[in-house]
C-alpha positions in Angstrom: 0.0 0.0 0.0 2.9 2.2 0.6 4.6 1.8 -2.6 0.6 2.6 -4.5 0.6 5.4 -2.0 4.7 6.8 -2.9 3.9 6.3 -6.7 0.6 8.6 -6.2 2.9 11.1 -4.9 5.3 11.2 -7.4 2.7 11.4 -10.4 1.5 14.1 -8.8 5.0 16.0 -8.3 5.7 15.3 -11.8 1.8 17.1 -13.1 3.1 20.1 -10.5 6.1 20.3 -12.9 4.3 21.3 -15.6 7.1 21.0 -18.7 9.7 20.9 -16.2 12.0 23.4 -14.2 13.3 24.8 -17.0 10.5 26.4 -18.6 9.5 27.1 -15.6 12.8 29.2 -14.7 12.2 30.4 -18.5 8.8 31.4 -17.2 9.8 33.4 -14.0 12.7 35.3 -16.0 10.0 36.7 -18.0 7.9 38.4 -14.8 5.2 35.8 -15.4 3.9 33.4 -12.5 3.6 29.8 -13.5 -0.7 28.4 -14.0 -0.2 27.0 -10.5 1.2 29.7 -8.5 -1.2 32.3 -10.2 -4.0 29.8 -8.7 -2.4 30.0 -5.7 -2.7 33.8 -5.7 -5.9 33.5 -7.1 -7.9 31.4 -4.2 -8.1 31.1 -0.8 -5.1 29.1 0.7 -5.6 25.9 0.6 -9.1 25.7 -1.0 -7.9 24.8 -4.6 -10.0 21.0 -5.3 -7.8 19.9 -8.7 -9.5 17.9 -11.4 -7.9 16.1 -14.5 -4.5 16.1 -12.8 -3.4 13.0 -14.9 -5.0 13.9 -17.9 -2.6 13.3 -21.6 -3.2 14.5 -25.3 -4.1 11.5 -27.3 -2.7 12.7 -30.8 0.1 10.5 -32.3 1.1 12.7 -35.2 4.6 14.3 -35.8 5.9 12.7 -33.3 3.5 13.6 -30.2 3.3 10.2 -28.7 6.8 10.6 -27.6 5.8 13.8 -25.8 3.3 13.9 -23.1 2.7 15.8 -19.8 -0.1 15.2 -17.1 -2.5 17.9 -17.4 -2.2 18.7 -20.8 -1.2 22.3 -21.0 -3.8 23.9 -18.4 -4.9 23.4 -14.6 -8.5 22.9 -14.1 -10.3 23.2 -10.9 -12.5 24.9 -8.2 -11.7 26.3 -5.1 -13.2 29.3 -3.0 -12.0 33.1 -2.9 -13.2 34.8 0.4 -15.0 31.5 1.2 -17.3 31.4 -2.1 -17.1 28.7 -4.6 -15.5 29.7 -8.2 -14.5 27.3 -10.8 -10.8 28.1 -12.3 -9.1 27.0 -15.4 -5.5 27.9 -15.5 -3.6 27.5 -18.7 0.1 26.3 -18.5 3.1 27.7 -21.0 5.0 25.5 -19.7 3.7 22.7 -21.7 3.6 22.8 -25.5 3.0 26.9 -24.7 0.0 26.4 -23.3 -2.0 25.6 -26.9 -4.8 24.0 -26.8 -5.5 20.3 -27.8 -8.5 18.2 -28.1 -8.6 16.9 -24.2 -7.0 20.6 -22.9 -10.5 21.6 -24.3 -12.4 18.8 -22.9 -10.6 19.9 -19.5 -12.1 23.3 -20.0 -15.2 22.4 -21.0 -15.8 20.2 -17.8 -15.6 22.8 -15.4 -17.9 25.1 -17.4 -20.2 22.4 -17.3 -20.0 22.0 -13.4 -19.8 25.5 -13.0 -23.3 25.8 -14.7 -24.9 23.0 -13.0 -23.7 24.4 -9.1 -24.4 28.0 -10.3 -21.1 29.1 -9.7 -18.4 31.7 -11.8 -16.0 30.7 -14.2 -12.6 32.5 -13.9 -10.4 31.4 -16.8 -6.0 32.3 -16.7 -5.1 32.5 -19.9 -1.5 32.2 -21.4 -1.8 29.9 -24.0 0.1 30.1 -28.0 -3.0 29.2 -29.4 -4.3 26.1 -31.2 -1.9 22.9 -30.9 -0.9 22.6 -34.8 -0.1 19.3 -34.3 -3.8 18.1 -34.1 -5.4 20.5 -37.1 -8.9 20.3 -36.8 -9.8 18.3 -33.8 -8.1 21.2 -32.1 -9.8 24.1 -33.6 -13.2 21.7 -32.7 -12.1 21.8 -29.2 -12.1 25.7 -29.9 -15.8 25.7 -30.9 -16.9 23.5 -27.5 -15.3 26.2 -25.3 -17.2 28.8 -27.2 -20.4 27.0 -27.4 -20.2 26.8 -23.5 -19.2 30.7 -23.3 -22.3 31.2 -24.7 -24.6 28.8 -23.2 -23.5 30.5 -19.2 -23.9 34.1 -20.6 -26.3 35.6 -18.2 -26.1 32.5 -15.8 -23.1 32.4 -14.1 -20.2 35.0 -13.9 -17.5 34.7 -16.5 -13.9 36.7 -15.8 -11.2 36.1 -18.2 -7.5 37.4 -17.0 -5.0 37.5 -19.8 -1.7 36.7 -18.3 0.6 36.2 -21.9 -0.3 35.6 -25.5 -4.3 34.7 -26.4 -3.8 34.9 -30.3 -6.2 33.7 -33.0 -9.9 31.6 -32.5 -8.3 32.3 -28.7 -9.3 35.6 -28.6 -13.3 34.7 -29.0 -13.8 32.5 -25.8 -12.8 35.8 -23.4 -14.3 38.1 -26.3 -17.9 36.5 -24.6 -17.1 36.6 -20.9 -18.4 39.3 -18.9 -15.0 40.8 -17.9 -11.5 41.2 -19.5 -8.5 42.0 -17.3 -4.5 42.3 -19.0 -1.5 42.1 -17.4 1.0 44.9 -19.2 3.7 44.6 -21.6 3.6 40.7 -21.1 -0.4 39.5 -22.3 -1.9 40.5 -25.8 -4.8 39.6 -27.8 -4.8 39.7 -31.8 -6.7 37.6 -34.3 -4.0 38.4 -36.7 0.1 39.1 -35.5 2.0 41.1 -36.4 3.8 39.2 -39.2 0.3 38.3 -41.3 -0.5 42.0 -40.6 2.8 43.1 -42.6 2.4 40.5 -45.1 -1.8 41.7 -45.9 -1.9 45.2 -44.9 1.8 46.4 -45.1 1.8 48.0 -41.6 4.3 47.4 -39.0 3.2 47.0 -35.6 4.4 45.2 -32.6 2.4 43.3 -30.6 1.9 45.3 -27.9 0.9 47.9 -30.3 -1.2 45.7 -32.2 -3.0 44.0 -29.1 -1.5 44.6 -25.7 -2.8 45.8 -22.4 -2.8 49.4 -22.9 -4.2 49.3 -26.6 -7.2 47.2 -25.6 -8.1 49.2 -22.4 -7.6 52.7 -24.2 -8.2 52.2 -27.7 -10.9 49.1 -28.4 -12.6 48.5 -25.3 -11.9 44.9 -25.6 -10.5 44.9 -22.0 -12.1 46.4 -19.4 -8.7 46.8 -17.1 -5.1 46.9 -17.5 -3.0 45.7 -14.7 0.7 46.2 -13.8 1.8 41.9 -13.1 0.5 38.9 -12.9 0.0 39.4 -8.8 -1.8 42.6 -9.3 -4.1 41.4 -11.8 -4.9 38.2 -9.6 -5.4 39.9 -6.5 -8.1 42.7 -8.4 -10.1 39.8 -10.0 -10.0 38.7 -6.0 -11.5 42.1 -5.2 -14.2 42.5 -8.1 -15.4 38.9 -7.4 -16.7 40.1 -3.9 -18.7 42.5 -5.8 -20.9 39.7 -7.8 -23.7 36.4 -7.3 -22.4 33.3 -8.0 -25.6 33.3 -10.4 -28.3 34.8 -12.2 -30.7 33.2 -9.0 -29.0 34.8 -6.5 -28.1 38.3 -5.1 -25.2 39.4 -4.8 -23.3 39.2 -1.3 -23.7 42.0 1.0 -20.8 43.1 3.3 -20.0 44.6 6.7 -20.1 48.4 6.4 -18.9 51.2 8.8 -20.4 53.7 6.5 -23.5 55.3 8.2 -26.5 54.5 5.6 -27.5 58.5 7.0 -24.3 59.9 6.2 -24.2 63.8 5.6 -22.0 64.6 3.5 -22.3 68.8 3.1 -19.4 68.9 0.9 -21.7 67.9 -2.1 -23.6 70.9 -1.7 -20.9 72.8 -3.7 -19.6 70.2 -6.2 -21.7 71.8 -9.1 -20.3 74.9 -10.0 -22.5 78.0 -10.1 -20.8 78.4 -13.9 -22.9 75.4 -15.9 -20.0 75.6 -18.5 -17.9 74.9 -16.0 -17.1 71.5 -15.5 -16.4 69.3 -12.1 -15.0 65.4 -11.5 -17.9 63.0 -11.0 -15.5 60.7 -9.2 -15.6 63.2 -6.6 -19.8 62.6 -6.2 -19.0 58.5 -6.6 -16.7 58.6 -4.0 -18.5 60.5 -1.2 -21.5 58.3 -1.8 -20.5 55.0 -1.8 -19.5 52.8 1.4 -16.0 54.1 2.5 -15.5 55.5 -0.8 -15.0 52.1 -2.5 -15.3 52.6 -6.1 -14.2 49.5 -8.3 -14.3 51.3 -11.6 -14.3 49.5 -14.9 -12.7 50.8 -18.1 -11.2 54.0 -16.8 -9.1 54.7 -19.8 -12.0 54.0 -22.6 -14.7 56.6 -23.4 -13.7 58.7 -20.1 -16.8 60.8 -20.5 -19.1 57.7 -19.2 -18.1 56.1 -16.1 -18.9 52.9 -15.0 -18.2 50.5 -11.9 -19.2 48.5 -8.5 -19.5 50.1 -5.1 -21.5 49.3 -2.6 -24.5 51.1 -0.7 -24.8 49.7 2.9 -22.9 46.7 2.6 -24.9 46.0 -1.3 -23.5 46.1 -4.1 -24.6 48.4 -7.3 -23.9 48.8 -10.6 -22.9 52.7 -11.4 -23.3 54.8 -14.6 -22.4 58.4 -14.6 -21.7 61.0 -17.4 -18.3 62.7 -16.7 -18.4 66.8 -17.2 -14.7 66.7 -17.7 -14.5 64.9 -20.7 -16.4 65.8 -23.8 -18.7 67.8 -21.7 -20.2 64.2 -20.7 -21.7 64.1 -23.8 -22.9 60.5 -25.0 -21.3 59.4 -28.0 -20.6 55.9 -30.1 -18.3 54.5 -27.6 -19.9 55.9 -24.1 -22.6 54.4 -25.5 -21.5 50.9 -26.2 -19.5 51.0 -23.1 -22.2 51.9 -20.4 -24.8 49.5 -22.3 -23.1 46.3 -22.1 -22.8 47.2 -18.2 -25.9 48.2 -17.2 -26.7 44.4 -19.2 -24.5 42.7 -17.0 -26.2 44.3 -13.8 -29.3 43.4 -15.0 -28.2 39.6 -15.9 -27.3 39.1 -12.4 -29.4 41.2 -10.1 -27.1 44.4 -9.0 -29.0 47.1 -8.7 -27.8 50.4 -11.4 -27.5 53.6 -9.6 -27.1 56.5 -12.6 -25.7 59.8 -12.3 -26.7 62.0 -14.8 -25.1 65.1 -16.1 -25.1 65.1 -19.9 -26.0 68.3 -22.5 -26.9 65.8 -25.3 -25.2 63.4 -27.9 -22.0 64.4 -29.7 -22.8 66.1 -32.5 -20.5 65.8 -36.2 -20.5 63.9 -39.1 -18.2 60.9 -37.8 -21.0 60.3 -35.5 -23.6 60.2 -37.4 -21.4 57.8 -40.2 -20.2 56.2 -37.2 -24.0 54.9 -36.3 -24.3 56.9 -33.2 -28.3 56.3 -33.7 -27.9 52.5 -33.0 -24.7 53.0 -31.1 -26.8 55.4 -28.7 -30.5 53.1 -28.9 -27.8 50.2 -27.3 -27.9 52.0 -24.0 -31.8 53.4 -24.2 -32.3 49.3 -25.1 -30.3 48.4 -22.0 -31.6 50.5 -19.3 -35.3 50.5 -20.9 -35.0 46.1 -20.5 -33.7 46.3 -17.3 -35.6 45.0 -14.6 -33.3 45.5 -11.0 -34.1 48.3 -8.9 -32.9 51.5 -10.7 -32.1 54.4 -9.1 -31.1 57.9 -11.0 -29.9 60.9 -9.4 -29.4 64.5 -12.1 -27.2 66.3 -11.0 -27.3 68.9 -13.4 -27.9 69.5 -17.1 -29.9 66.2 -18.4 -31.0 67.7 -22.2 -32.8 66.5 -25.2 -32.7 62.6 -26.3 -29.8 61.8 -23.4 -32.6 62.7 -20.5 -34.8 59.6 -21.7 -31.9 58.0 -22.7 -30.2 58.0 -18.9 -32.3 55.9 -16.8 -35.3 58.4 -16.8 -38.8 57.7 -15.4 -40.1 56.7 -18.6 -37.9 53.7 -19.1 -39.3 52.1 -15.8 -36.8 54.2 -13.6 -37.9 53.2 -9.8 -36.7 56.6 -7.8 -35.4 59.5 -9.9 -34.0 62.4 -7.9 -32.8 65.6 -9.0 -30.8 68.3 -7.2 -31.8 71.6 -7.3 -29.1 72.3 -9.7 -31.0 70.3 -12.3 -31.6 71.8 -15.5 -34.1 69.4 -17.3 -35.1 70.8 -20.9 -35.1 69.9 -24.5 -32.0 72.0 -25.0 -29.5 74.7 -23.5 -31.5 77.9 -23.0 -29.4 79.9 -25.9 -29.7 77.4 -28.6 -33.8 76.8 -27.6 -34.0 80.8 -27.4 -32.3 81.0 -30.8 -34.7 78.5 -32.2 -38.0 79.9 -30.5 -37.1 83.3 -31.4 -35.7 82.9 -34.3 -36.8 86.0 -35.6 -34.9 88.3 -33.0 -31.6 86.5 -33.5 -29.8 89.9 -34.2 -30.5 91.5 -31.1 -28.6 90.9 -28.6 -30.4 92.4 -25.8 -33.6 90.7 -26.6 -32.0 87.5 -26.9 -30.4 87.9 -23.6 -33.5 88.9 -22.3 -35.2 85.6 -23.6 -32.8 83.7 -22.6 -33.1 84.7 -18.8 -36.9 84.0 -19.0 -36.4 80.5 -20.3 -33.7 79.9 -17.9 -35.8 80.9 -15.2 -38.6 79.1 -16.1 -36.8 76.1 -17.4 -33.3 75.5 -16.2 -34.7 74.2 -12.8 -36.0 70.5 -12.2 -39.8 72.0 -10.5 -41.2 71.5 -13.8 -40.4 68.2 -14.6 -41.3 67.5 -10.8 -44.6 68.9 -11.2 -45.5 66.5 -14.0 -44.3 63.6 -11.8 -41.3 63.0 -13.8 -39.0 63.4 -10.5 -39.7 61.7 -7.6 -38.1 64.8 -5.4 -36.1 67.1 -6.1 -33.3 66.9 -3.1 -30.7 68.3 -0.8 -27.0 66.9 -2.7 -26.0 66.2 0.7 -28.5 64.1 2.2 -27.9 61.9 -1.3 -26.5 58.9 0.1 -29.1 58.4 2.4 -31.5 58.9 0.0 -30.4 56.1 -2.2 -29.6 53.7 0.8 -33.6 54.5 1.5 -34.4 53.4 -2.1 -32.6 50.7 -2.2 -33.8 49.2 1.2 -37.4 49.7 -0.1 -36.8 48.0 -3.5 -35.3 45.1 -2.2 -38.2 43.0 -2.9 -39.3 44.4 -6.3 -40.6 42.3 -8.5 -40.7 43.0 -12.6 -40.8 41.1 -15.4 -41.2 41.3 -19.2 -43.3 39.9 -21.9 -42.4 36.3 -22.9 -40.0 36.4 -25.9 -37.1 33.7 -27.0 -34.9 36.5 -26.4 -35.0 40.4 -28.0 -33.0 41.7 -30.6 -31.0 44.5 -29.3 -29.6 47.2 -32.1 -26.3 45.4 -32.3 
């Protein structure tokens, strides 16, 4: 029994091995942890459950039988981070460069499966060269399973994909459909093309960190939604953003100790809005004094900066934020604030986080490379996505909400539950000059008149009491008794109950 028992141990030193010390050593020279130790980082100690340990590629061609490592190329799992179940796959450079073969698939594909049937996330570590060559088709079918199952737990069970070294090719597609990308910089990339097929088609030279690397796909394309600085920074954030989600579409997401008052004051908001409505002011600043200890876990800081999206918590629950950002663009909604604050307020919605918007936005961006650029369906994304959503929503103006972007942002009249406004509020079809300009079209060359005009309508109209007085604002309240106000909603809405008309599923303006 001894010797069975010894022999267990060894096979299993030799799968910890991966390819072997020396890709390993390879693998630490380049700053990059190895699939096991970014596990390690990854989970709580000691929770890791491994599955497939022993598992071997079964191909024989050019040569393969002669080469074969337990495992397979990636590290498949579950385990628990902060005591909540999460399934892990964790592919390994080490071996073959991590590409993936017909049973590193079926590896994959397992846990997908169980994470589905426990209702649990899916965190995948990629680092992998791409498809294994060697077995042509039956690895690029292995390829197609992984998506197929990509798609099947969209909206059921959380999906994070970390990018920890090269994802090239049909590679890309599997994270392209999780709910969250995170890179690690100047050592993970994502490209269906490189840089040499690039040169050879196109002409253009381009590295690979120019054609696909952290900073390019968290500035530039949107494809991830942060960039991190290593491999232990990256691991420890996906750490932090899981405590934000439900393991599922059935449950809520968890709610944590607070020591932030739900009746906080916090007076300081009372002059955040300049008296200038030209003059612009950070909406970071409102986020942070609002949420629990000022916790904000924002998500694509460095795309479409004029839209600002993230997870924070309101007394101990977690919320889903969407604010226009005066600094940039005037927080004026355009193609890609658009696209970017759609897709999150769908993923709130697919798993019960409750969206909290902040609203501050004179219009959409006007120009001809909008208008070629399909702002109309680009912009009907996010009316789509807030007007389908069914959590509690919450939406606070804060100051100019104009035209098309006030019904567009969460209003009443796409089944907003509270809408607040502060008496800063200006709630109108347009600015006062341009609707003066337009009413009075006539008077246009006098100055005096049109200044005149403009007052009235300013007076009249650059307030929130009339929209309050048709019921289109819940209240119109103090800024600093904000937080308290939404802690308030959100308590009450706890138990709201919405659905919408039967349908196979809808057919957003894609």
């Amino acid at each position: 029994m001894k010797e069975i028992l010894k022999e267990l141990e060894d096979r299993r030193a030799q799968a910890r091995l991966g390819g072997g010390q020396k890709r390993i050593d390879a693998q630490h020279a380049r700053g990059k942890l190895t699939a096991r130790e970014r596990i390690e980082v990854l989970l709580d100690e000691g929770s890791f459950e491994e599955m497939d340990m022993f598992v071997t590629h079964r191909c024989t061609d050019f040569g393969m039988e002669k080469m074969s490592y337990p495992g397979d190329g990636v590290v498949t799992g579950s385990g628990t981070i902060n005591g909540r179940l999460v399934y892990v796959f964790s592919q390994d450079f080490t071996v073959f460069g991590g590409s993936l073969s017909e049973t590193h698939a079926q590896k994959i594909c397992k846990v997908m499966d169980m994470a589905m049937r426990v209702g649990a996330p899916v965190i995948g570590l990629n680092d992998s060269g791409g498809a294994r060559i060697q077995e042509g088709v039956a690895s690029l079918a292995g390829y197609a399973d992984v998506f197929q199952r990509n798609v099947l737990a969209s909206g059921v069970v959380p999906q994070i994909s970390v990018i920890m070294g090269p994802c090239a090719g049909g590679a890309v597609y599997s994270p392209a459909m999780t709910d969250m990308i995170f890179m690690v910089k100047d050592s993970s990339y994502m490209f269906v093309t490189g840089p040499d097929v690039v040169k050879t088609v196109t002409n253009e030279v381009v590295t690979q960190e120019e054609l696909g690397g952290a900073i390019t796909h968290s500035t530039k394309s949107a494809v991830a939604d942060k960039a991190f600085e290593n491999d232990v920074e990256a691991l420890m954030q996906t750490r932090r953003m899981f405590d934000f989600l439900p393991l599922n579409n059935r449950e809520a997401a968890p709610v944590r100790p607070s020591f932030d008052g739900a009746d906080r004051v916090e007076l300081s908001l009372d002059s955040v809005v300049p008296s200038n409505p030209n003059k612009p002011y950070d909406m970071h600043e409102v986020i942070e004094k609002i949420v629990d200890e000022g916790d904000f876990f924002e998500l694509q800081p460095l795309h479409a900066r004029n839209m600002i999206i993230g997870l924070a918590r309101m007394e101990g629950q977690t919320v889903g934020i969407v604010a226009n950002q005066p600094m940039v663009l005037a927080g004026c909604l355009d193609i890609d604030s658009s696209k970017k604050a759609a897709r999150f307020v769908r993923f709130c919605d697919c798993f019960n986080i409750p969206i909290l918007t902040l609203v501050d936005v004179p219009g959409f961006l006007p120009g001809t490379a909008q208008e070629h650029g399909g702002i109309i369906k680009h912009g009907a994304k996010l009316l789509f996505a807030f007007g389908e959503a069914t959590v509690p929503k919450i939406t606070v103006i804060t100051r100019k909400a104009y035209g098309g972007a006030y019904d567009v942002m969460s209003s009443k009249h796409l089944r907003g539950d509270m809408n607040y406004a502060w008496p800063t509020a200006e709630i109108a079809v347009m600015g006062a000059k341009g609707a003066v300009e337009i009413i009075y079209r006539a008077e246009r060359d006098d100055a005096d008149k049109i200044a005149e005009r403009t007052k009235a309508y300013e007076s009249h109209f650059a307030n929130p009491f009339v929209a309050a007085s048709k019921g289109f604002i819940d209240e119109v309240i103090m800024p600093h008794s904000t937080r308290k106000r939404i802690c308030r909603s959100l308590q009450v809405l706890k138990t709201k109950s919405l659905e919408n008309p039967w349908k196979k599923h809808d057919n957003i303006p894609l």
